[in-house]
Backbone bond lengths (Angstrom), bond angles and torsions (degrees), N, CA, C in turn:
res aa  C-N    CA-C-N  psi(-1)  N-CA   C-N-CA  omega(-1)  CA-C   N-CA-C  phi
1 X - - - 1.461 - - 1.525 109.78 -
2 X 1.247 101.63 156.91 2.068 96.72 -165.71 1.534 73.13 -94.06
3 X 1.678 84.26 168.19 1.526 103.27 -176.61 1.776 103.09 -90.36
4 X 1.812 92.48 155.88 1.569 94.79 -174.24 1.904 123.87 -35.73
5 X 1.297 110.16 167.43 1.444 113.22 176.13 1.857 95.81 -105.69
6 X 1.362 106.29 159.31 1.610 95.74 161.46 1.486 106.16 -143.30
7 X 1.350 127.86 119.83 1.366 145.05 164.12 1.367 132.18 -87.91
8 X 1.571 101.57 107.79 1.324 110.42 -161.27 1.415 119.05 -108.44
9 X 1.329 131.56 91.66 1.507 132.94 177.79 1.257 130.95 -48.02
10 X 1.425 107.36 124.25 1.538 90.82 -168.47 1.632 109.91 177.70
11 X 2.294 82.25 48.03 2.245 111.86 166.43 1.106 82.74 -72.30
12 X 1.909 146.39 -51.53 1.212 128.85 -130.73 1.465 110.28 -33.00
13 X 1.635 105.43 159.00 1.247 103.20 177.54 2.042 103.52 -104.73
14 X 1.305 96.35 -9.57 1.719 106.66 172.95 2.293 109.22 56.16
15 X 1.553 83.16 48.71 1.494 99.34 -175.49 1.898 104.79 -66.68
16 X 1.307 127.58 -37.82 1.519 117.63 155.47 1.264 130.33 -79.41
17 X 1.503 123.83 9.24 1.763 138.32 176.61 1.925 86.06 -108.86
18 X 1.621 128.29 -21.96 1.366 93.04 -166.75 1.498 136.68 77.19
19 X 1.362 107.35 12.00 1.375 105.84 -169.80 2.196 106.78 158.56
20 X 1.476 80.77 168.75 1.850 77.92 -173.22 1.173 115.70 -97.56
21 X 1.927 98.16 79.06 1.538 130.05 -166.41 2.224 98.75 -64.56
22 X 1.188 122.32 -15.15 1.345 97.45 153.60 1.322 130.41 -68.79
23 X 1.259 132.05 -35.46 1.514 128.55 177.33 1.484 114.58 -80.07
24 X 1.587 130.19 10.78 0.933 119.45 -165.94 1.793 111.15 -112.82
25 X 1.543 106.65 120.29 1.384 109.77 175.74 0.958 120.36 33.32
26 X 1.385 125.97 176.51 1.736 140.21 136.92 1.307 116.00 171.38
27 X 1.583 113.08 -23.96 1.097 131.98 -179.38 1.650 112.17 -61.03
28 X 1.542 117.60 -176.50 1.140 124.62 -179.91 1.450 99.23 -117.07
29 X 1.464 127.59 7.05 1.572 137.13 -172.45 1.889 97.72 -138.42
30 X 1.427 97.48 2.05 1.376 79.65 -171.24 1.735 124.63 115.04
31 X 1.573 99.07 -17.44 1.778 117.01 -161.20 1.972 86.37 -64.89
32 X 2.019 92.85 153.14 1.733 82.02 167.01 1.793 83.96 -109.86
33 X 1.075 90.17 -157.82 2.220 104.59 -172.96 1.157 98.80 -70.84
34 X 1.811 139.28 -34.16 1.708 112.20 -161.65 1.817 81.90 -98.63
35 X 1.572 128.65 14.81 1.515 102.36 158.38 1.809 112.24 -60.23
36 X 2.037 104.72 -54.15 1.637 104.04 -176.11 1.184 88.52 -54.75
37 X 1.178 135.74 -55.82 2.001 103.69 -147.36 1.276 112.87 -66.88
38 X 1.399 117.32 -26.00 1.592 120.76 175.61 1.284 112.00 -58.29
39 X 1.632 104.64 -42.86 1.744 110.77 -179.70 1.446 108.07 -68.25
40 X 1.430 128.74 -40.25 0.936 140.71 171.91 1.607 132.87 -38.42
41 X 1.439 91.52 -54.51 1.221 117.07 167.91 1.839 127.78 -50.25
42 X 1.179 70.40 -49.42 1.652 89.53 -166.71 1.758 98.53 -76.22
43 X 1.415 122.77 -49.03 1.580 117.69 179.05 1.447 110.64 -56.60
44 X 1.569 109.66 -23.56 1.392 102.12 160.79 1.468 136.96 -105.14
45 X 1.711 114.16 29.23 1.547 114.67 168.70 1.054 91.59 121.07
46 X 1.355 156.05 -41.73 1.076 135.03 -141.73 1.500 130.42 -59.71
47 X 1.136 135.70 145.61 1.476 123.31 -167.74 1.576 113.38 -91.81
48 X 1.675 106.11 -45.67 1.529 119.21 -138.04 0.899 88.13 -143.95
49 X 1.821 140.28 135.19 0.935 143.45 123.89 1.676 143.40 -106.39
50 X 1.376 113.06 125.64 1.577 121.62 -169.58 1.752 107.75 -103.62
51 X 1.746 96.62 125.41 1.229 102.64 173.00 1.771 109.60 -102.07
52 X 1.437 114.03 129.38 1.183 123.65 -177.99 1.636 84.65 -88.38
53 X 1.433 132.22 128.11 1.566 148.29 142.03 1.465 126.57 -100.10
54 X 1.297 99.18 -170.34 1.568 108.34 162.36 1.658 96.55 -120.91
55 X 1.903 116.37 175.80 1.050 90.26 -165.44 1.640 94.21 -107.36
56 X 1.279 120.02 3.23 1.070 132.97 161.73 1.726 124.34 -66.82
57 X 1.398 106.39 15.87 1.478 119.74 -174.74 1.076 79.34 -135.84
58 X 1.128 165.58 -59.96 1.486 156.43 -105.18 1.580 103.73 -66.80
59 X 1.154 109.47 -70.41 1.554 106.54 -174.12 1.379 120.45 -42.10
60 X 1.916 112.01 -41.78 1.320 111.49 -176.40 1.748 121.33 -85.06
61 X 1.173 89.55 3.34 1.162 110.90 -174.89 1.581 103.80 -66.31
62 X 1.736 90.65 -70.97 2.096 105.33 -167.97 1.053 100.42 -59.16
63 X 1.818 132.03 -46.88 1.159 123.32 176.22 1.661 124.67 -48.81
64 X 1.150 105.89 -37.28 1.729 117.36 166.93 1.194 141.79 -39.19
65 X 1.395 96.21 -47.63 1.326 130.22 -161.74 1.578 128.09 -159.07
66 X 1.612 104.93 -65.60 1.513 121.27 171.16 1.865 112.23 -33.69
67 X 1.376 115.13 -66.75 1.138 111.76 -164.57 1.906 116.24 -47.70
68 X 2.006 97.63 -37.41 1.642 87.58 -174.71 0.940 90.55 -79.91
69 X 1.460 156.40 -86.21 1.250 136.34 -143.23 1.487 137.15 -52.61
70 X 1.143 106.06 -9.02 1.614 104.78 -179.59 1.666 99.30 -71.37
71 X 1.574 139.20 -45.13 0.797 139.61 -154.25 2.001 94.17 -79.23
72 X 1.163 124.22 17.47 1.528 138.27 -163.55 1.516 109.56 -129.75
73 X 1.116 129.22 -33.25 1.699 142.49 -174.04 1.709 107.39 -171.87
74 X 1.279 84.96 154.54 1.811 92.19 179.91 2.095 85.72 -69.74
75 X 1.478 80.96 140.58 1.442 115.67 161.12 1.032 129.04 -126.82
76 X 1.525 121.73 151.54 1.743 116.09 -178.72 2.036 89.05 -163.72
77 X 1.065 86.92 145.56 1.689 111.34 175.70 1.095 131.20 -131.24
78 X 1.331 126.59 125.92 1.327 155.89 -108.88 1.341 100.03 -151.70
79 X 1.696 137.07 133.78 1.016 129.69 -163.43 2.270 101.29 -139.51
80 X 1.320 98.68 123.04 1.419 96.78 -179.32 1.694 112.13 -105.98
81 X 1.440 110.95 113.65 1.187 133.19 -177.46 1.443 114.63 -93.72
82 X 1.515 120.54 138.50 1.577 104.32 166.56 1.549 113.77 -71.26
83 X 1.465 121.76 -10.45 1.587 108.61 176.35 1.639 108.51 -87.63
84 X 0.903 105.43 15.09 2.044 97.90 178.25 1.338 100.76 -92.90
85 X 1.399 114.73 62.15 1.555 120.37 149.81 1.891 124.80 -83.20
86 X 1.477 88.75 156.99 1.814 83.14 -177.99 1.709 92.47 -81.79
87 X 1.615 93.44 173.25 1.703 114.41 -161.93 1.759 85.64 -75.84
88 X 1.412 84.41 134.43 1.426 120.97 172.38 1.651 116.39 98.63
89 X 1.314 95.22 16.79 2.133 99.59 168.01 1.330 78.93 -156.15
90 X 1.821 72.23 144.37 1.434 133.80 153.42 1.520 139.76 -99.01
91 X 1.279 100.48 150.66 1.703 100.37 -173.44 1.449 88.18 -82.90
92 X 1.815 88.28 134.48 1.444 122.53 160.32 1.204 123.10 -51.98
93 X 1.117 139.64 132.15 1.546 138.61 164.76 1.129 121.07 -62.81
94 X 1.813 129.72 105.64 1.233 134.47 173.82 1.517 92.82 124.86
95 X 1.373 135.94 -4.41 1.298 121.90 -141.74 1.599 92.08 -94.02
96 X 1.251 119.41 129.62 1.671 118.85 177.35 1.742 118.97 -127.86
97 X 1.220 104.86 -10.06 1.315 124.84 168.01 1.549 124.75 -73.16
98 X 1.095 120.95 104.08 1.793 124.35 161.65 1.606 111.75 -8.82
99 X 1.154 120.64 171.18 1.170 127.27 -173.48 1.250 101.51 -112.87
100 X 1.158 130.66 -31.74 1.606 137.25 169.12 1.262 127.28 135.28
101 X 1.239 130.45 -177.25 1.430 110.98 166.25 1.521 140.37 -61.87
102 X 1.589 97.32 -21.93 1.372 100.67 -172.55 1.846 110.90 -82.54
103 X 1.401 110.65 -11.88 1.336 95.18 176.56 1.777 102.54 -95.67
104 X 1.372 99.17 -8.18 1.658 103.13 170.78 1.576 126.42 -58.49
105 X 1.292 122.02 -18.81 1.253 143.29 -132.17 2.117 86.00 -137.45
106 X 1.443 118.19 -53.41 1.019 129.11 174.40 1.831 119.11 -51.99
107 X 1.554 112.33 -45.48 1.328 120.54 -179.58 1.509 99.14 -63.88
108 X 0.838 104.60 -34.01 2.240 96.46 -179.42 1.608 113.60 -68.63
109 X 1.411 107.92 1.54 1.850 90.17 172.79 1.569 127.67 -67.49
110 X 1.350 109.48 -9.38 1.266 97.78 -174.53 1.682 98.55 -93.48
111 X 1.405 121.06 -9.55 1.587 105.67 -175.42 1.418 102.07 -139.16
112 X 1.325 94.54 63.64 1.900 116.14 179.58 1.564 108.77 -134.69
113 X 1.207 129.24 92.54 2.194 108.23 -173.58 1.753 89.59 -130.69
114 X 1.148 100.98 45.25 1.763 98.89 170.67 1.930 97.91 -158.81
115 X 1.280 100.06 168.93 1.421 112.50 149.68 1.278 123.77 -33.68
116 X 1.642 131.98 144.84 1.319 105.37 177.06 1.653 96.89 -161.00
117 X 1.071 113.80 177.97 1.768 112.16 -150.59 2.128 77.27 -129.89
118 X 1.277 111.29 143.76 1.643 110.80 159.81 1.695 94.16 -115.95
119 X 1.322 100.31 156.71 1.772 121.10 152.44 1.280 131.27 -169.76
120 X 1.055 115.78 137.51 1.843 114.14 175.81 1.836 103.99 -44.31
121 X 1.772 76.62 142.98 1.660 86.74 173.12 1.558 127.85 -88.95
122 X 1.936 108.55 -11.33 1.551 112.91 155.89 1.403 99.51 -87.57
123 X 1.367 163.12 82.28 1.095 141.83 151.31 1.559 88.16 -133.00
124 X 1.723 123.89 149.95 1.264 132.66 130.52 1.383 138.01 -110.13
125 X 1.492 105.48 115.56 1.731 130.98 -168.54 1.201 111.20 -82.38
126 X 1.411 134.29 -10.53 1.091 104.71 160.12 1.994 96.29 99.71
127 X 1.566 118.99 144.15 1.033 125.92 174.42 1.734 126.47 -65.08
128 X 1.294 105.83 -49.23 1.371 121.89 152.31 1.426 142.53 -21.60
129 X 2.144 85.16 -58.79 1.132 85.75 -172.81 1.644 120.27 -73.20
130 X 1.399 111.26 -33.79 1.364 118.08 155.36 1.151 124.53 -34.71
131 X 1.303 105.88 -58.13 1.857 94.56 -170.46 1.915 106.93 -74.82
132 X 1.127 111.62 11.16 1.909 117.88 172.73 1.411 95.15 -82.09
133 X 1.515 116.61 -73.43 1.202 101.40 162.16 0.973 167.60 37.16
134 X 1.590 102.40 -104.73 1.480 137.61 -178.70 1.594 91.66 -81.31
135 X 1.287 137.75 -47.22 1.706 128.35 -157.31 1.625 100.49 -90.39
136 X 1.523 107.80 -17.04 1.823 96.78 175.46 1.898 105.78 -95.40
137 X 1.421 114.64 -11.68 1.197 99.45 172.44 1.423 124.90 -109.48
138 X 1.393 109.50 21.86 1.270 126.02 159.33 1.703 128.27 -56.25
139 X 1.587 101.33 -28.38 1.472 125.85 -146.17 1.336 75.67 -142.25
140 X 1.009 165.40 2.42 1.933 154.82 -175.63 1.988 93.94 -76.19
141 X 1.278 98.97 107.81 1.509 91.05 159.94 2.115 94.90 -136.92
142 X 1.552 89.04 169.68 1.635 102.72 177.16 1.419 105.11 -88.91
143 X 1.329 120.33 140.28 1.147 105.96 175.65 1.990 105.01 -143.83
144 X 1.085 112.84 127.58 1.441 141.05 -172.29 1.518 115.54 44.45
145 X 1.411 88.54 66.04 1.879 99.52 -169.89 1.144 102.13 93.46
146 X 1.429 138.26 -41.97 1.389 118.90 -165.04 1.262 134.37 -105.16
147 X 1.456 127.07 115.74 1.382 144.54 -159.56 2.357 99.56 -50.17
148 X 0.929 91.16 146.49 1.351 108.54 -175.32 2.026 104.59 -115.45
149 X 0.967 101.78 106.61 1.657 101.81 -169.92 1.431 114.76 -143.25
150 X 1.082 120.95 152.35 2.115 123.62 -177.42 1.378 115.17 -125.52
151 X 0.931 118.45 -164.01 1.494 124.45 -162.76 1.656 102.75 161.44
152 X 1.485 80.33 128.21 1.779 87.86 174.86 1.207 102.94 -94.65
153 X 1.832 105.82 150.36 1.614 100.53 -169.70 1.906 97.41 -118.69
154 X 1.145 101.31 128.90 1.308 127.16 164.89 1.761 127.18 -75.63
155 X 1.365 117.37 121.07 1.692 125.76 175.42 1.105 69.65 -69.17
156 X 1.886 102.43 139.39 1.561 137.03 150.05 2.066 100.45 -42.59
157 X 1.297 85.02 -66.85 1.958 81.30 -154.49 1.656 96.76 -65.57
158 X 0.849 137.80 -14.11 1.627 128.90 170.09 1.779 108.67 -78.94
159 X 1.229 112.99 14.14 1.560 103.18 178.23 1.897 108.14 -142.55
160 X 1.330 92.80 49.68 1.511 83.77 -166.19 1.835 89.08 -124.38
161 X 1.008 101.27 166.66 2.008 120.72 172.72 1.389 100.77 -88.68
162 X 1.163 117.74 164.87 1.887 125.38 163.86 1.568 100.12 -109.05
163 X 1.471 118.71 -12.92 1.429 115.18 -175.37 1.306 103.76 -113.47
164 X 1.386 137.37 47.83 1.263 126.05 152.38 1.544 112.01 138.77
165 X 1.295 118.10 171.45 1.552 119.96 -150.73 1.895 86.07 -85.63
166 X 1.851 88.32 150.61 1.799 89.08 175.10 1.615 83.36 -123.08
167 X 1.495 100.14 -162.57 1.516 136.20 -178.42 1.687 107.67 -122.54
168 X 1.334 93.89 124.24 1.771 99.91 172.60 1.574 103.48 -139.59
169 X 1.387 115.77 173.46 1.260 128.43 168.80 1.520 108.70 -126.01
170 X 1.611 102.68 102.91 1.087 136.11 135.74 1.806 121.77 -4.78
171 X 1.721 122.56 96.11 1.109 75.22 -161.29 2.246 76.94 -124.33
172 X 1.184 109.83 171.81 1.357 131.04 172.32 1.621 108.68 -109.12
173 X 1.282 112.16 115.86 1.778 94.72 -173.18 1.863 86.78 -145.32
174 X 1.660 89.11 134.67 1.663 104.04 179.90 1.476 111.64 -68.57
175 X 1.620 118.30 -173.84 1.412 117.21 -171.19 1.555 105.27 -92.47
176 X 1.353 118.64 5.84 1.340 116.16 145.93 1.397 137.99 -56.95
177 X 1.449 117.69 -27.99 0.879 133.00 -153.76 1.479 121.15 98.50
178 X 1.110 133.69 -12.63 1.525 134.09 -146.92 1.543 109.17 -104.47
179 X 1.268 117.93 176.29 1.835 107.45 -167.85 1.364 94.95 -100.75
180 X 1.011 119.74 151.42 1.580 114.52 169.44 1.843 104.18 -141.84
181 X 1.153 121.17 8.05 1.393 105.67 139.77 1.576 88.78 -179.43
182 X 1.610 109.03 170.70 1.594 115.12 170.94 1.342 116.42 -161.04
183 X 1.677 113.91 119.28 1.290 132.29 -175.32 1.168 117.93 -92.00
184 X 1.823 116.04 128.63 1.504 116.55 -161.24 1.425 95.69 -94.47
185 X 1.463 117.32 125.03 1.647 117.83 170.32 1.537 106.59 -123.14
186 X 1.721 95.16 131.90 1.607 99.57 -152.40 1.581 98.39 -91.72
187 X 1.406 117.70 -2.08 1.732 110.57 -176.98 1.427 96.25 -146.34
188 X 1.552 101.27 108.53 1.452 108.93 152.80 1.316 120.43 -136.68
189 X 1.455 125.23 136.02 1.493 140.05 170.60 1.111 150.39 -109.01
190 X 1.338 154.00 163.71 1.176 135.99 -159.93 1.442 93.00 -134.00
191 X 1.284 103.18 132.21 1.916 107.03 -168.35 1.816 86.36 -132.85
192 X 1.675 125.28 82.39 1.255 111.22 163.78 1.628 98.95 108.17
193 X 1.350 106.43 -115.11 1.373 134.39 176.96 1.459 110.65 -103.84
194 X 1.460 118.48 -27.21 1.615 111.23 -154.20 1.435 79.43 -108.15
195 X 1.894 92.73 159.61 0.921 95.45 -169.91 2.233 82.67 -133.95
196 X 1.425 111.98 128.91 1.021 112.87 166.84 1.458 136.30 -137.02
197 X 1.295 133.75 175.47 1.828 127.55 176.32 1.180 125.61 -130.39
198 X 1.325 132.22 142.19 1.348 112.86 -173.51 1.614 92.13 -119.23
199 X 1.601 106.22 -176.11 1.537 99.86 -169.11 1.835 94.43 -146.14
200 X 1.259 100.17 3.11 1.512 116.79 -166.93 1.278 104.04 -121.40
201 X 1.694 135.29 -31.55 1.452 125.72 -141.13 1.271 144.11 79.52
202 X 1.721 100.07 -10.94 1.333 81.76 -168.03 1.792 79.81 -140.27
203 X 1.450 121.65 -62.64 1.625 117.38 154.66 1.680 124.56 -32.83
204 X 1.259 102.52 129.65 1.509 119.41 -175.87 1.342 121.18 -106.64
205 X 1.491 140.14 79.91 1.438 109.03 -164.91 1.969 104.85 -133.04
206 X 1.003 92.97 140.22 1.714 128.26 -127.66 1.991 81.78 -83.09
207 X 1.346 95.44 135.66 1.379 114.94 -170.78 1.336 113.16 -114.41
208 X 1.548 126.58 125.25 1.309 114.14 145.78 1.344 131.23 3.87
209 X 1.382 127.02 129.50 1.733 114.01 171.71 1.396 112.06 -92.11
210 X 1.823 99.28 -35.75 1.644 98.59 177.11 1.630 113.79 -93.68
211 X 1.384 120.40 36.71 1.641 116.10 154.85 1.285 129.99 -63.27
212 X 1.263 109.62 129.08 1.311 100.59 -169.42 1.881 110.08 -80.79
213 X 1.418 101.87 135.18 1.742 113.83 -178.35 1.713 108.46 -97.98
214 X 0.871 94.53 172.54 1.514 121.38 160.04 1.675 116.80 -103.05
215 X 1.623 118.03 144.81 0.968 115.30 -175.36 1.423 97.69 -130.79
216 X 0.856 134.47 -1.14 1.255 135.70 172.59 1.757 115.67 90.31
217 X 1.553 91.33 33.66 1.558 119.72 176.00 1.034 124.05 -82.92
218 X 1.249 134.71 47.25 1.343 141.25 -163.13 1.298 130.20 -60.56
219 X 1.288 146.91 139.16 1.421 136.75 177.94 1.885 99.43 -131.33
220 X 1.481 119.08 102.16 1.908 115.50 -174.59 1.656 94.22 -117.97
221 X 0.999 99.91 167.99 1.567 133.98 157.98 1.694 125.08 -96.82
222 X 1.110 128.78 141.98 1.618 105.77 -172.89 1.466 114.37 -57.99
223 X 0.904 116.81 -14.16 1.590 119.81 175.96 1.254 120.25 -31.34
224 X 1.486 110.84 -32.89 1.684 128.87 -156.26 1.452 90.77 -86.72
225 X 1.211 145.06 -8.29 1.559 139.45 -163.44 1.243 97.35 -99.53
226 X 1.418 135.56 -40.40 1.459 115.76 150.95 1.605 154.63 -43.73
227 X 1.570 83.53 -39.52 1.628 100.26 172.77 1.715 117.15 -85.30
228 X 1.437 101.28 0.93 1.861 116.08 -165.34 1.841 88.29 -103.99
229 X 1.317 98.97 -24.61 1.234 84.47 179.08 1.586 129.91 -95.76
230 X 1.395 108.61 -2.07 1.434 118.10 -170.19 1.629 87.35 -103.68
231 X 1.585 125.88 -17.97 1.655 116.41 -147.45 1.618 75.34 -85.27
232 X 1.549 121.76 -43.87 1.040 113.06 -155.50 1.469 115.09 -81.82
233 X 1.357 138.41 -22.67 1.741 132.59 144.87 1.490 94.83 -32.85
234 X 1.140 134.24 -75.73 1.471 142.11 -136.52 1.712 89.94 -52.05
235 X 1.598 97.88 -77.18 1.769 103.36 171.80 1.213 100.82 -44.54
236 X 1.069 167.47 -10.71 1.608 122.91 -178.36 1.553 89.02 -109.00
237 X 1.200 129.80 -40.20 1.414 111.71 165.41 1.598 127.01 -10.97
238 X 1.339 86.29 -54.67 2.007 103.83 -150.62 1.960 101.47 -88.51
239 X 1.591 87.47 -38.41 1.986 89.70 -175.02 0.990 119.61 -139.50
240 X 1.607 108.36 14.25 1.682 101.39 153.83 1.733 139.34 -41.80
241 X 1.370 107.87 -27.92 1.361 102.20 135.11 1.322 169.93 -93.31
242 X 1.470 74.36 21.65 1.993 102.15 -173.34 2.089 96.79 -79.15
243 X 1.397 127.32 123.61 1.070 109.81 -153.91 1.828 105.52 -72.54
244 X 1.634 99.57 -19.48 2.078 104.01 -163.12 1.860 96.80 -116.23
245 X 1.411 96.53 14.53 1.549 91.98 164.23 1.645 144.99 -50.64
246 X 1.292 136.46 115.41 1.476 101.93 169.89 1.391 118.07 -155.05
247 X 1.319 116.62 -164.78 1.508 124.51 -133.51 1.436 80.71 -105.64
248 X 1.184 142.13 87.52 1.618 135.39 163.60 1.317 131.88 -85.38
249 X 1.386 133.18 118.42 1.501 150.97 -177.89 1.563 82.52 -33.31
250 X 1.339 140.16 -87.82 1.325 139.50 -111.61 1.559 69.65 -71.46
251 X 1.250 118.61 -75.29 1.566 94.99 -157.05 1.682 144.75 -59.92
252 X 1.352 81.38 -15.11 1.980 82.14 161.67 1.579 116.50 -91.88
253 X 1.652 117.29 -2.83 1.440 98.52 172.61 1.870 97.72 -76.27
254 X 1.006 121.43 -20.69 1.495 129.70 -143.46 1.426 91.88 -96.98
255 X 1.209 121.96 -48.06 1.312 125.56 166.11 2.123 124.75 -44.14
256 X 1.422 98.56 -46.22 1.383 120.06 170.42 1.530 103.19 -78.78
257 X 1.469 135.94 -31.70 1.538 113.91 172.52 1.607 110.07 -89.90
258 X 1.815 127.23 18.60 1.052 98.37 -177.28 1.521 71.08 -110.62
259 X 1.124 151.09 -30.79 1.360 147.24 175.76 1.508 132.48 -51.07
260 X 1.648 93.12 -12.05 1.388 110.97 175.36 1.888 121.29 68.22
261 X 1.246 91.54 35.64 1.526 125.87 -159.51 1.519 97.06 -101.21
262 X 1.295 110.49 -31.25 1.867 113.90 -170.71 1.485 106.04 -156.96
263 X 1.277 108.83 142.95 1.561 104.32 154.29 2.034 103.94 -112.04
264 X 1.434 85.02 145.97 1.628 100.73 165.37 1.084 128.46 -106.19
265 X 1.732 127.76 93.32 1.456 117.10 -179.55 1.501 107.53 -60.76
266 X 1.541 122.57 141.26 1.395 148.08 -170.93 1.495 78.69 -86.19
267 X 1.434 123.05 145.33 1.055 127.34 170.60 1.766 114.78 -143.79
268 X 1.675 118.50 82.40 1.216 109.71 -153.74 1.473 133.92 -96.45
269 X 1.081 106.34 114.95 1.552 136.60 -161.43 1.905 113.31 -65.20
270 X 1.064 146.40 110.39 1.589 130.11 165.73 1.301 122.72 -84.38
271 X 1.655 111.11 11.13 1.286 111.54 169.97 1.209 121.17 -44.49
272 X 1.129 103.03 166.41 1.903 107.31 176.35 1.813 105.05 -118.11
273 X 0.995 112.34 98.18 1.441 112.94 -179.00 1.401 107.33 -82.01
274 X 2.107 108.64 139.39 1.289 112.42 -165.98 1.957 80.98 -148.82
275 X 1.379 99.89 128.63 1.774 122.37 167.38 1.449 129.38 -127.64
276 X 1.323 101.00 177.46 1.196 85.27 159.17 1.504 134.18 -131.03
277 X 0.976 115.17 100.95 1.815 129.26 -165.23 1.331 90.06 -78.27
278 X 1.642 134.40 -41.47 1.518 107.34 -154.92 1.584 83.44 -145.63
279 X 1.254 91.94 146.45 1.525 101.28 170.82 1.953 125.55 -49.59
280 X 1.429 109.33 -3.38 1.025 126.92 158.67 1.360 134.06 -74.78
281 X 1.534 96.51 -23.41 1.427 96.52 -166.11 1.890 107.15 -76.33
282 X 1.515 100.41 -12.55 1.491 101.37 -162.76 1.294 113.65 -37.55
283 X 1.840 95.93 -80.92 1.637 107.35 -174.02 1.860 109.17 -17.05
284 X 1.403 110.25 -45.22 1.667 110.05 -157.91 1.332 82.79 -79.75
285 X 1.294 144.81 -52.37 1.358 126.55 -174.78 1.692 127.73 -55.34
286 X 1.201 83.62 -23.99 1.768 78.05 166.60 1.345 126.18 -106.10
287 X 1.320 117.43 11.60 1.374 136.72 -148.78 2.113 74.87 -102.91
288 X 1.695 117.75 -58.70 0.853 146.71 -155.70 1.509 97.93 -71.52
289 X 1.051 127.44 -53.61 1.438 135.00 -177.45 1.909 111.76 -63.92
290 X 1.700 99.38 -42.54 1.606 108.85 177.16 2.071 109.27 -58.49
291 X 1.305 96.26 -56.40 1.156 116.51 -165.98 2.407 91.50 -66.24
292 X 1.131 120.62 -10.69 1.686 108.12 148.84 1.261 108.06 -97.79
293 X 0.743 108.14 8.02 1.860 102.62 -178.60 1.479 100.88 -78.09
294 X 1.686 99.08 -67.31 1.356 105.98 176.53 1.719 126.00 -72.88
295 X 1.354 103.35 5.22 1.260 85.47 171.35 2.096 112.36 -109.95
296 X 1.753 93.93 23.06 1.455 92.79 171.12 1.619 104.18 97.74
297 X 1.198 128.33 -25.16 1.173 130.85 172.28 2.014 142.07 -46.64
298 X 1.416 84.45 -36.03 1.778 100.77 170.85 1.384 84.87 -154.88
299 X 1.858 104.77 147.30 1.498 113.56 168.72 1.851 106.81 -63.91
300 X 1.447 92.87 169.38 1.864 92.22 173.28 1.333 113.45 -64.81
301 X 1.789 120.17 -15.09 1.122 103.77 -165.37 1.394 93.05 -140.51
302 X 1.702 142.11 105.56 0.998 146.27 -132.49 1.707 95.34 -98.85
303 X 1.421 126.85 -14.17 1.152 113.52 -175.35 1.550 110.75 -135.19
């Protein structure tokens, strides 16, 4: 079996970072965050890696990043447009917003023929969490209709900002281990110790710290390029004119495990995940990245 693929998103346009907070620093040589996961990746098996862009990044992109690593793992790049609709829609007028992750994840069917891991390209997962990964999607097959898929599971209070509300997926997982449903909540914060979400703006109601989230750590089978492709007609049907609408992974995997379409092994991680949502978060991100340096974890200079 070829070794896993890993697909890393990263059109965002990073409208609360201000800028195209994936290519930017963090390192102590200079590295940005999808350098560890690339490094990451690879100490744990990885074969192939696909960058989902825009093509309006492209250049700064390879220069960034793209150019060293290709000569490190097969690479290939993948470009997410608001006109890559299926036949019979059109782009909306005014529309400037991505379509989301789930059609992000969808454009890779034609250069996906293995198992394959998704993740944001500002997020850091941690060494671990990779190699969970890579050893459950080694062995990921579908079996009688039903998609075989993972997910690394994230502590709530290890994935939060100090500068402002993020987005997680909520997840419910049986004593199997397995997901059995997951709710996307687009504002949650940490005020102190408590940690809470509102769903209104203006109501606050106070969350678990140790719930387990979603990080947008994905572990699929190609299977999922079928069902990404029918979820996503359906969505543009219904809110193609919603102008900040979009097509999100968490909810069509969640949709397919209440349908009995997939199971998701929970796969639980103690990493401490650190990004960058706000131009604040930097300093701590590199503060966070130095402090593995020195503790032996990645060389100072990853390449």
């Amino acid at each position: 079996m070829k070794e896993p693929a890993l697909v890393i998103m990263a059109a965002g346009i990073g409208s609360r970072y201000g800028g195209l907070k994936q290519l930017d620093a963090v390192g102590p040589s200079g590295e940005i965050i999808i350098d560890y996961s690339i490094y990451d990746a690879i100490r744990a098996g990885f074969g192939k890696v696909v960058f989902v862009i825009r093509r309006d990044i492209e250049a700064a992109f390879r220069e960034k990043i793209g150019n060293r690593i290709q000569v490190r793992i097969e690479t290939a790049y993948l470009f997410q447009e608001l006109d890559q609709l299926p036949e019979g829609f059109s782009l909306p007028s005014g529309r400037i917003k991505p379509w989301g992750t789930g059609q992000a994840v969808l454009i890779c069917r034609e250069e996906i023929d293995r198992p394959f891991a998704v993740i944001n390209s500002d997020d850091f997962y941690g060494a671990s969490s990779f190699a969970g990964l890579a050893d459950y999607l080694r062995s990921a097959s579908d079996r009688d209709g039903v998609a075989d898929y993972c997910m690394m599971g994230f502590t709530l209070k290890n994935t939060l900002s100090e500068f402002g509300t993020v987005s997680r997926g909520f997840c419910r997982v049986n004593r199997e281990g397995y997901l059995e449903d997951i709710q996307e909540r687009l504002k949650i914060r940490k005020t102190g110790e408590t940690v809470s979400y509102t769903e209104n703006g203006s109501d606050w109601i106070e969350e678990d710290p140790d719930s387990i989230v979603s990080m947008n750590m994905w572990g699929f089978t190609t299977g999922i390029f079928p069902e990404l492709e029918i979820g996503f007609s359906t969505f543009l049907r219904e809110k193609i004119e919603i102008p900040k609408s979009e097509y999100l992974l968490p909810e069509e995997v969640g949709m397919l495990v209440r349908n009995k379409k997939a199971t998701v092994k929970v796969i639980p991680t103690a990493e401490k995940w650190f990004g960058v949502t706000y131009p604040e978060d930097k300093p701590l991100v590199q503060k966070a990245i130095q402090r593995l340096v020195d503790e032996g974890i990645y060389p100072k200079t990853l390449w």
